[in-house]
C-alpha positions as CSV (number, residue, x, y, z in Angstrom):
1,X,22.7,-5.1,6.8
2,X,22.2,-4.5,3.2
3,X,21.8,-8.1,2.4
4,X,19.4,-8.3,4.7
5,X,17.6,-5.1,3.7
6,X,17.7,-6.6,-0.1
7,X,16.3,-9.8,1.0
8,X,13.1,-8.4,2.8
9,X,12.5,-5.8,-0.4
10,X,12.7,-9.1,-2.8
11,X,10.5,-11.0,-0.4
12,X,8.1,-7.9,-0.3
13,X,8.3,-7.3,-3.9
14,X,7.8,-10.9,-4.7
15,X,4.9,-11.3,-2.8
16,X,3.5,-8.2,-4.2
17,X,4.1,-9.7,-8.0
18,X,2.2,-12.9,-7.1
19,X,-0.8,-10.5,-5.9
20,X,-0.3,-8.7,-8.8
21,X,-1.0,-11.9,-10.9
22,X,-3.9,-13.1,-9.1
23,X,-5.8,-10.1,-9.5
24,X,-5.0,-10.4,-13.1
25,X,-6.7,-13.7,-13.1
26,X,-9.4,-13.1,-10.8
27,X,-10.9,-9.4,-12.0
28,X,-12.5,-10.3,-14.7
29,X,-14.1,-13.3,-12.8
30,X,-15.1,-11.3,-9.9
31,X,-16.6,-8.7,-11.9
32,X,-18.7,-11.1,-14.1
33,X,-19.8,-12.9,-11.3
34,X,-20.7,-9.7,-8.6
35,X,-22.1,-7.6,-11.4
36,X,-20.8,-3.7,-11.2
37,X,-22.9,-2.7,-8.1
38,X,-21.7,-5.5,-5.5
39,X,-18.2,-5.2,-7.2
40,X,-18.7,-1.9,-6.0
41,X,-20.0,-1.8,-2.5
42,X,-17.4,-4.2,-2.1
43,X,-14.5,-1.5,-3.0
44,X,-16.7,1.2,-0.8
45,X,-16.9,-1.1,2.3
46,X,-13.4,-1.9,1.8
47,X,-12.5,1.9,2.1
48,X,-14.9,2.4,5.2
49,X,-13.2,-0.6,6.6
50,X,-10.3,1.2,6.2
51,X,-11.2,4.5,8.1
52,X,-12.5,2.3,11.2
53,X,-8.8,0.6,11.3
54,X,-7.6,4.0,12.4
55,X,-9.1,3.6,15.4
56,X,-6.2,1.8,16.2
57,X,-4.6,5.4,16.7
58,X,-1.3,4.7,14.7
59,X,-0.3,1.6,17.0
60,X,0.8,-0.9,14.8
61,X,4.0,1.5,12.7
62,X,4.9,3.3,16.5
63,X,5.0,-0.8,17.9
64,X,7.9,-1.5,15.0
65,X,9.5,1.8,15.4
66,X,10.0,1.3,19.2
67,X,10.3,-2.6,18.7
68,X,13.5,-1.6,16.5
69,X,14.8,0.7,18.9
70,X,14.5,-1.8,21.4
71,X,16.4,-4.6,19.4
72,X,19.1,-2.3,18.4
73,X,19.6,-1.9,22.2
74,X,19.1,-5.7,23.2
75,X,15.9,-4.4,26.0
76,X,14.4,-7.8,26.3
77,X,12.1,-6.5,29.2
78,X,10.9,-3.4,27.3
79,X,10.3,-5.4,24.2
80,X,7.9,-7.7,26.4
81,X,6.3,-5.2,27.9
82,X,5.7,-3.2,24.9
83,X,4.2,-6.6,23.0
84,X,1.8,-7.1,25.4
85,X,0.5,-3.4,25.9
86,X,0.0,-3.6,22.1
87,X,-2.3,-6.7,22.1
88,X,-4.4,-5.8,24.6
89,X,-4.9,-2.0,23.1
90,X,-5.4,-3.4,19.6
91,X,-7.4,-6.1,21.0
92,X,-10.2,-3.5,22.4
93,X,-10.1,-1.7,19.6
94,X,-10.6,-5.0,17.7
95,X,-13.8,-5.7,19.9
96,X,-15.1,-2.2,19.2
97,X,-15.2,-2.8,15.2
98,X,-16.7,-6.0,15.4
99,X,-19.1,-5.1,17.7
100,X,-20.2,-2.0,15.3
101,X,-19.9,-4.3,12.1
102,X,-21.9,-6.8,13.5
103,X,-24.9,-4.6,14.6
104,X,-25.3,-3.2,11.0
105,X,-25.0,-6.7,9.6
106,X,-28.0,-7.7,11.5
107,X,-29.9,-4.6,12.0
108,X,-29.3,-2.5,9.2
109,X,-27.8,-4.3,5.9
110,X,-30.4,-3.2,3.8
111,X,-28.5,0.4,3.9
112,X,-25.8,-1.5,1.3
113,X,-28.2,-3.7,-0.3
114,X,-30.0,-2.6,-3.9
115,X,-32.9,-1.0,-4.3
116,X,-35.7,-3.3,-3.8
117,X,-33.6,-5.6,-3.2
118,X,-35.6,-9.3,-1.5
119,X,-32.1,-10.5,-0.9
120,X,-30.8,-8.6,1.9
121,X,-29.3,-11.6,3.6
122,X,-26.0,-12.2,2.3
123,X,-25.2,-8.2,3.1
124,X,-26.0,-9.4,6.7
125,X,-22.8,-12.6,6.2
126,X,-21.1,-9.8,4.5
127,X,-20.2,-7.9,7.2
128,X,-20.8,-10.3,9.8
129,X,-17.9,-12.0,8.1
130,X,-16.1,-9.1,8.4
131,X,-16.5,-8.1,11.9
132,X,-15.1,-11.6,12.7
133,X,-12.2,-10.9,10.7
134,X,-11.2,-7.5,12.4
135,X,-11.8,-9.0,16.0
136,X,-8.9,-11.5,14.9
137,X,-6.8,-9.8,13.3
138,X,-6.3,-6.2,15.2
139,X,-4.3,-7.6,18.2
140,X,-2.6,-10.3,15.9
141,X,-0.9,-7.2,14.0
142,X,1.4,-6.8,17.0
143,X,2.9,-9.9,15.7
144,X,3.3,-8.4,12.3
145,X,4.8,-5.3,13.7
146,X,7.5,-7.2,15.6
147,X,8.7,-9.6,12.4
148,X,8.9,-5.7,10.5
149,X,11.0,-4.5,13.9
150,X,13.2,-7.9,13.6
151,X,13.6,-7.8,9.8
152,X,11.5,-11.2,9.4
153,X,9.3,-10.1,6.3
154,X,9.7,-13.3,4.6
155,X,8.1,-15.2,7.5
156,X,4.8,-13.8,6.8
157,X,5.4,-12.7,3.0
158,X,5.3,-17.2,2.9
159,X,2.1,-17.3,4.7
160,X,0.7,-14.9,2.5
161,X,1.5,-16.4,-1.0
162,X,0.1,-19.6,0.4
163,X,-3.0,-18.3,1.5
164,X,-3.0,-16.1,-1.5
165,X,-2.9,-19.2,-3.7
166,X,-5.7,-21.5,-1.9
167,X,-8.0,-18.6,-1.6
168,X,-8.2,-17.9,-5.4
169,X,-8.0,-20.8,-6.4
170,X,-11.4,-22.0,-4.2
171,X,-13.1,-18.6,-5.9
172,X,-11.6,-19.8,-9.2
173,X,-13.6,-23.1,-8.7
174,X,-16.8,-22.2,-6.9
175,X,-17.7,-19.1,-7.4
176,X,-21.1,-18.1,-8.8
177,X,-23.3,-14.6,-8.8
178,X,-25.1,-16.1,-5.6
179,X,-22.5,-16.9,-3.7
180,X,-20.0,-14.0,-5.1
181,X,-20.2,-11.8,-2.3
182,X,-19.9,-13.9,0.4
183,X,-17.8,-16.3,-0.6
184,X,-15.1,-14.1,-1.4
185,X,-15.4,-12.0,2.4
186,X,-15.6,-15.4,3.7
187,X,-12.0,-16.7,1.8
188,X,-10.7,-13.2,2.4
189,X,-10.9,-13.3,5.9
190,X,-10.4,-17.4,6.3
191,X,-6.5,-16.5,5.0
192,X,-6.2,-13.4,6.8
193,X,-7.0,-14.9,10.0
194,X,-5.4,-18.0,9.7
195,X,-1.7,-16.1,8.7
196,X,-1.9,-13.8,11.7
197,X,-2.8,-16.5,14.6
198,X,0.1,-18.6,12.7
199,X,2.3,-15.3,13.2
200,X,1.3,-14.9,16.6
201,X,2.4,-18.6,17.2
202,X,5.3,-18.1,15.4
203,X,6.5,-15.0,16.9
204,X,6.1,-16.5,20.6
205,X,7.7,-19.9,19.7
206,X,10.7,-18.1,18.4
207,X,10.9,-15.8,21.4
208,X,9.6,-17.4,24.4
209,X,10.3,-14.1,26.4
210,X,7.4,-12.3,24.6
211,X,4.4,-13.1,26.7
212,X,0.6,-12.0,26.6
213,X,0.1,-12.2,30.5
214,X,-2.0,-9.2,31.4
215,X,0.5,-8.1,34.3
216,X,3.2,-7.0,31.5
217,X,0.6,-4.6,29.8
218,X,1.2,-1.4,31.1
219,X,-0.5,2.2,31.5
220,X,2.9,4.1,31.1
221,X,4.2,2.4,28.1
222,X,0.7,2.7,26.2
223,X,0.8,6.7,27.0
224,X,4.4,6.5,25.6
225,X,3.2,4.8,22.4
226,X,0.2,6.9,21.9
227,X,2.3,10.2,22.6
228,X,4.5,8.8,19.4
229,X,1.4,7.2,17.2
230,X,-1.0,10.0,17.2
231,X,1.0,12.0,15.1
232,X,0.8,8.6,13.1
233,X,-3.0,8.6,13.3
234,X,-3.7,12.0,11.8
235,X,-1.2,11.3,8.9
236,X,-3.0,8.0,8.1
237,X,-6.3,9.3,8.8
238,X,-5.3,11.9,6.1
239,X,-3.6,9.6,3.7
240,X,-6.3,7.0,3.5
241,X,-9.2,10.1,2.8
242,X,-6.6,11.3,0.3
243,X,-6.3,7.8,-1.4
244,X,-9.4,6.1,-0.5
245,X,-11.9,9.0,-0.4
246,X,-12.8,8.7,-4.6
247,X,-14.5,5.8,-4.3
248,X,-17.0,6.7,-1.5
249,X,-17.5,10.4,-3.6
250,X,-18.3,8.3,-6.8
251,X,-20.3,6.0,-5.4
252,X,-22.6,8.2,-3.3
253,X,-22.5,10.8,-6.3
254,X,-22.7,8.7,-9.5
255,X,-24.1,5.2,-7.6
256,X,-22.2,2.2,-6.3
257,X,-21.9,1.0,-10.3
258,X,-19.8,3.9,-11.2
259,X,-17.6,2.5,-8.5
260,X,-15.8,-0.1,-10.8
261,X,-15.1,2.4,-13.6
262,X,-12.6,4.5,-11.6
263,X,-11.6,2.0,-8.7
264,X,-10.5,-0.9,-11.3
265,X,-8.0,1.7,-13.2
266,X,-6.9,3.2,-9.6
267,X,-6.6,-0.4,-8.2
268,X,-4.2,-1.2,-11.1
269,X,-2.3,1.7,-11.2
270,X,-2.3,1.7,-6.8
271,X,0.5,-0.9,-7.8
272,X,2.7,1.1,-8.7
273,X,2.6,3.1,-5.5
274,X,2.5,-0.6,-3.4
275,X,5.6,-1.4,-5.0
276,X,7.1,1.6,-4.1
277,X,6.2,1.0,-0.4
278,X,7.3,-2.2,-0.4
279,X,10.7,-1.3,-1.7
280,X,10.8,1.5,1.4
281,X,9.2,-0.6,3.7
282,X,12.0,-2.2,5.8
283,X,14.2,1.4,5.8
284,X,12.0,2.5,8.8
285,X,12.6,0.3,11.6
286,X,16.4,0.1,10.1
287,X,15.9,4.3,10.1
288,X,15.1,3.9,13.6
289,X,18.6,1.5,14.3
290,X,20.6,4.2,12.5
291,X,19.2,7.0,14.7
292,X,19.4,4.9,17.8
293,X,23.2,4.6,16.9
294,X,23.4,8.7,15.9
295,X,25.0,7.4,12.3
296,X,23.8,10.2,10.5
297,X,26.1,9.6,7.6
298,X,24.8,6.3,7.5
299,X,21.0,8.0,7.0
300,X,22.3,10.1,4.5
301,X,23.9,7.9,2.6
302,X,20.9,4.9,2.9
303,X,18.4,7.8,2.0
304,X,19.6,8.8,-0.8
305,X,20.8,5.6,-2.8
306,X,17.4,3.6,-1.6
307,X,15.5,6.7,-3.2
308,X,17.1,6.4,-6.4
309,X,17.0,2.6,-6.3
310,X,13.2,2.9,-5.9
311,X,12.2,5.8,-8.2
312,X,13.7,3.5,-11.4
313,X,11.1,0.7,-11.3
314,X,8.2,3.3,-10.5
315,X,9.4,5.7,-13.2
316,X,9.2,2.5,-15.7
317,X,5.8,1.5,-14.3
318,X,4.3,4.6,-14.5
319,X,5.6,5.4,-17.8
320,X,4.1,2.0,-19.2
321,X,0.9,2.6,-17.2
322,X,0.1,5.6,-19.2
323,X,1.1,5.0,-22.9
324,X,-0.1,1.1,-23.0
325,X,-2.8,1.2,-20.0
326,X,-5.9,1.5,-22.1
327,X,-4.9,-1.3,-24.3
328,X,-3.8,-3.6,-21.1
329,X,-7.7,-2.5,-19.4
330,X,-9.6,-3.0,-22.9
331,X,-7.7,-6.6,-22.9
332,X,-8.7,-7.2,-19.6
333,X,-11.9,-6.0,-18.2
334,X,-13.2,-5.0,-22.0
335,X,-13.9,-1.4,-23.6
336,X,-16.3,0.3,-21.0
337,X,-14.1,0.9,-18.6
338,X,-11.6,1.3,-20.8
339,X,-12.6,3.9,-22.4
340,X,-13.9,5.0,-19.2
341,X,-10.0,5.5,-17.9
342,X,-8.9,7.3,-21.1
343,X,-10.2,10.7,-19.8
344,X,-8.2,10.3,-16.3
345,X,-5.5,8.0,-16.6
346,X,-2.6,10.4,-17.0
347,X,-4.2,12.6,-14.1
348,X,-5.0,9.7,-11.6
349,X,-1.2,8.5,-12.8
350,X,0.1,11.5,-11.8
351,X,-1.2,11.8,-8.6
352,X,-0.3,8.2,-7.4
353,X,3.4,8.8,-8.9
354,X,4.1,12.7,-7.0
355,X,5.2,10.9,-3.7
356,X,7.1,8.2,-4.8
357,X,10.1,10.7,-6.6
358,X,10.6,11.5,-2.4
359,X,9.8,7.5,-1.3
360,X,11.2,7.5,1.9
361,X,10.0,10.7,3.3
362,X,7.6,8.8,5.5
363,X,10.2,6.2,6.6
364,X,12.7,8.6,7.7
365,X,10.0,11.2,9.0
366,X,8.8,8.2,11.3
367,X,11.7,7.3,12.3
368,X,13.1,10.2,13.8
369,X,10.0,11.3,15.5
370,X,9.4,14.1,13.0
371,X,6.6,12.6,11.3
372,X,4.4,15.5,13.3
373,X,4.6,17.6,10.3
374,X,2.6,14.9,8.4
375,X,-0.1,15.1,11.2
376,X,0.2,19.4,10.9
377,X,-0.7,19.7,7.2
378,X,-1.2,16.5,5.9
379,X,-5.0,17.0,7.0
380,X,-5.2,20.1,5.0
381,X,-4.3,18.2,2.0
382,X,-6.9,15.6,2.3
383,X,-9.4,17.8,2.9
384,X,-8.5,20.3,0.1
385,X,-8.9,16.5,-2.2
386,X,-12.2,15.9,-0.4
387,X,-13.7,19.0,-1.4
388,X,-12.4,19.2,-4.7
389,X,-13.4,16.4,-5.8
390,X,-16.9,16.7,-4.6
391,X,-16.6,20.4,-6.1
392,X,-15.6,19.0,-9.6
393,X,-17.3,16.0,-10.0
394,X,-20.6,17.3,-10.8
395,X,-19.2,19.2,-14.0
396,X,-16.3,16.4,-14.9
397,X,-17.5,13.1,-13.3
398,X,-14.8,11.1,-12.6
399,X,-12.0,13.2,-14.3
400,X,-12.9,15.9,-11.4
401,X,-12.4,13.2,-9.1
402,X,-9.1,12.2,-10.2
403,X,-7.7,16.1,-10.5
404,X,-9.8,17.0,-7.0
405,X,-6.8,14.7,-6.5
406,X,-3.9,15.5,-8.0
407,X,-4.1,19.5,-7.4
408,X,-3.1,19.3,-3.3
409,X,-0.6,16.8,-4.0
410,X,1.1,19.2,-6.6
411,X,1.7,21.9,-4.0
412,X,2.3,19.3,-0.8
413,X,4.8,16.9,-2.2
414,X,7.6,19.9,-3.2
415,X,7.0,20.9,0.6
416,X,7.9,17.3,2.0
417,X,10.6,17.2,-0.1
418,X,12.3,20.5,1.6
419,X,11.0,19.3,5.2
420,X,13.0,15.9,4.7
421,X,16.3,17.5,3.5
422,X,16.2,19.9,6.6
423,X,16.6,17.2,8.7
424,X,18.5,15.2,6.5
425,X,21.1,18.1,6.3
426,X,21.3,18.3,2.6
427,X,19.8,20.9,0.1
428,X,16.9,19.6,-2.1
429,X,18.6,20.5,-4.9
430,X,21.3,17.7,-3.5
431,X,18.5,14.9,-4.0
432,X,17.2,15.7,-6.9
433,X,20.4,15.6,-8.6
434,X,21.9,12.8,-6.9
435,X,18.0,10.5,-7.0
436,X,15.8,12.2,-9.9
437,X,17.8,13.9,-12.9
438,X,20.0,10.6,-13.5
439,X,16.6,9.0,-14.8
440,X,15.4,11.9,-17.2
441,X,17.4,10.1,-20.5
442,X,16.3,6.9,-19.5
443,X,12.9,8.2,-19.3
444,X,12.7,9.8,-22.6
445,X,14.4,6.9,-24.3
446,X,11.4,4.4,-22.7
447,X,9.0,7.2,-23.8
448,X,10.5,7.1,-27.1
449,X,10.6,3.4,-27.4
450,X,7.1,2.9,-26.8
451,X,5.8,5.6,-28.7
452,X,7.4,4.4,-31.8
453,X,6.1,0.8,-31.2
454,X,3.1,1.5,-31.1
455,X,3.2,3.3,-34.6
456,X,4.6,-0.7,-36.2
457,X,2.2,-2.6,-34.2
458,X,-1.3,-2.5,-33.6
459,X,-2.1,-3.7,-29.5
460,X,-4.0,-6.4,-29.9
461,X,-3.5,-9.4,-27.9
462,X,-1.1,-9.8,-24.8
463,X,1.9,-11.2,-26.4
464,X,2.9,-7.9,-28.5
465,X,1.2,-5.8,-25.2
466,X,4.3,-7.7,-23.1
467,X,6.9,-7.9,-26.2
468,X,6.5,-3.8,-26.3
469,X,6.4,-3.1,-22.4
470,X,9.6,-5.5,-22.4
471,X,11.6,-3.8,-24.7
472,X,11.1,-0.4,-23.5
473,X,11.6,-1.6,-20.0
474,X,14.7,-3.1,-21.0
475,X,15.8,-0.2,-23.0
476,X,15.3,2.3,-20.1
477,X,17.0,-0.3,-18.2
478,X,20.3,-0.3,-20.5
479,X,20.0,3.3,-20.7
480,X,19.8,3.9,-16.8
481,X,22.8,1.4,-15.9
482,X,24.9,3.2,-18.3
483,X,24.1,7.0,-17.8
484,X,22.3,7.0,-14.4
485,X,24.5,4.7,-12.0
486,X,27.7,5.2,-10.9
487,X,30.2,3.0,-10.6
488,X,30.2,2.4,-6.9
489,X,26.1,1.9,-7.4
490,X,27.0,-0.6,-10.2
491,X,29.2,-2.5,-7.2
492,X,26.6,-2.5,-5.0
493,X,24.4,-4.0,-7.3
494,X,26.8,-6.5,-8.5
495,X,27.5,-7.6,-5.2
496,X,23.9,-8.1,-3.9
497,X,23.0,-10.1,-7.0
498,X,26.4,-12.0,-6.7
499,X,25.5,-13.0,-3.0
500,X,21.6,-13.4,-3.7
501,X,23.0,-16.4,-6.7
502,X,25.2,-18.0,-3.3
């Protein structure tokens, strides 16, 4: 199982690098090309988009959580009765977006549009784009769910980095400030579409005993999932006004050209969190198994070595983010924004870090059915970020934003910690010494490495930008293999390399 579990994280991860690059390459080209205001109503659709998909009421996480429970259990009947209730839910809710997309693409896109704008009509393809998109791909994500629940990642990690590589490369060719907009909702949701009906194919080929006929949906096991994914709901509703709330308050505050300032920095730095995610990604349906089996050894033992597996490469991200990030964003998108992100870098770094030095807490949370506590308080904390940054904007712009923020997340994340070691059956103190403290030297010695580098060599191009983040990766890597793992974690990693190379 831990081959398998490495093989879906490097698939994940992989896939995550190749986006990585692309927006890279493509950032500076989209933000030339839409100007700072569509650049911007782009990144505050994009977050409204986001709110509407949590109409699908936590459906898609609950479908792999019981999809996994069912596998471990070899239920064929349950598992087609549950992948049909899901598709036809998520299909509804699909409809419903659409339908709402589509009425203020035609009736009401001058609300998005500039001020005196005589060009309203490619807001209307804008979302009418969109809306098509959504109606697609809701009920396709039971698909997605299911490969998750099977431990398939690398089915649709391949369609992605082929549709990721056509679709930049046609904006890389074609795209101009008239058709910047559009074109890229259109290529968006051409390669969205297309890798979730091939999914949806896929997943039915494979296992011929999943069917979409209406007479397997059913009433009882759609209460059953919604009695598991509301809980779900709150805690995404909460987490995506916690992490996509900024955007909205600086563009309705400071105007839809502020946007870019703050959400090109965040975007950057969201990596680090996405890695983390997809490092912890395949431990909840595999949570789910373990509990299934009542292997709570097994839990405690997976929880804590994944966690310290997958603080290490966030640790050296986020350390490299802050002491070289405003040289890597004045090479890239030039000096405004920039110097823009030198007066909340560190905070906005900090707040996208706090919950990855407890990574799995949602996993595990999930996976047990506990993740109620999430849907309890988790509220609170969005809405303490919500009105602090709307409080502390006015007198420090986006830097109010960015610690409107941070401050929740400073007195939440020490509770989640304590929540997940009660059920866990360990003391806190137990994880931090066992995930945390083993990385404080190598920390300090990256710290140390890159503060002194930067004293014998001026950051100006992207050779000595990589040459520097190299070697203080590599020294905090050195450093951390020799202090921070012990010698059965040295096995383990020796033995999924050795078996990756055969």
């Amino acid at each position: 199982m831990y081959k398998r579990l490495a093989f879906n994280t490097a698939s994940n991860l992989g896939t995550l690098f190749l986006k990585l690059g692309i927006t890279f390459v493509m950032t500076p080209i989209l933000i030339k090309n839409m100007g700072n205001y569509d650049y911007g109503i782009w990144e505050m659709v994009g977050a409204v988009i986001g709110y509407m998909g949590m109409l699908d009421m936590g459906i898609r996480p609950a479908v792999s959580r019981f999809a996994a429970r069912f596998i471990a259990q070899k239920d064929q009947s349950a598992l087609t009765t549950l992948y049909a209730t899901a598709w036809y839910f998520l299909l509804g809710v699909g409809l419903l977006i659409a339908i709402i997309l589509s009425i203020g693409g035609v009736f009401f896109a001058e609300l998005i549009a500039p001020e005196a704008s005589t060009d309203n009509l490619r807001y209307t393809w804008f979302l009418l784009i969109l809306a098509a998109q959504l109606l697609i791909t809701f009920p396709s994500y039971t698909a997605e769910s299911y490969l998750e629940a099977y431990q398939e990642y690398y089915l649709k990690n391949n369609v992605t980095i082929v549709n990721s590589i056509l679709g930049s490369t046609i904006l890389f060719l074609f795209i101009t400030p008239e058709n910047a907009l559009v074109l890229l909702a259109a290529t968006n949701a051409i390669g969205i579409c297309s890798k979730y009906l091939f999914l949806v194919w896929l997943m039915q080929y494979r296992r011929p005993f999943l069917s979409l006929r209406r007479a397997y949906f059913s009433l009882i096991q759609l209460k059953e999932l919604l009695r598991f994914s509301v809980k779900t709901l709150v805690q995404g509703v909460a987490t995506k006004m916690e992490n996509a709330t900024d955007s909205l308050v600086i563009g309705f505050v400071m105007g839809p050209a502020a946007v870019p300032l703050y959400s090109i920095p965040a975007n950057l730095v969201s990596y680090i969190r996405l890695i983390s995610y997809n490092f912890t990604h395949v431990f909840m349906p595999y949570f789910s198994s373990l509990g299934a089996l009542n292997d709570q050894q097994k839990i405690q033992e997976v929880y804590l070595t994944g966690s310290k597996f997958t603080v290490a490469p966030c640790l050296i991200l986020a350390i490299g983010a802050y002491t070289l990030g405003p040289e890597f964003l004045s090479l890239w998108v030039g000096d405004e924004i920039a110097k823009s992100a030198q007066t909340f870098l560190g905070v906005l770094i900090a707040f996208l870090v706090l919950p990855l030095f407890n990574p799995m807490a949602s996993r595990y949370l999930t996976a047990i059915d506990k993740h109620g506590f999430f849907a309890k308080w988790q509220p609170i904390v969005a809405l303490s970020n919500l009105g602090l940054s709307l409080l502390l904007i006015y007198p420090f712009g986006i830097l109010g934003v960015a610690l409107g923020s941070l401050i929740p997340a400073l007195v939440f994340q020490p509770i989640v910690l304590s929540v997940c070691c009660k059920h866990l059956g360990f003391s806190p103190f137990v994880y931090l010494r066992s995930a945390l403290l083993p990385w404080l030297i190598p920390c300090v010695a990256m710290a140390a490495t890159l503060v002194t580098a930067k004293q014998f060599f001026v950051v100006s191009n992207y050779s000595v930008l990589l040459a520097i983040a190299t070697m203080a990766s590599m020294v905090f890597i050195v450093v951390g293999a020799l202090l921070a793992l012990n010698q059965n974690e040295r096995a383990q990693l020796i033995t999924i390399v050795k078996r990756k190379k055969n």
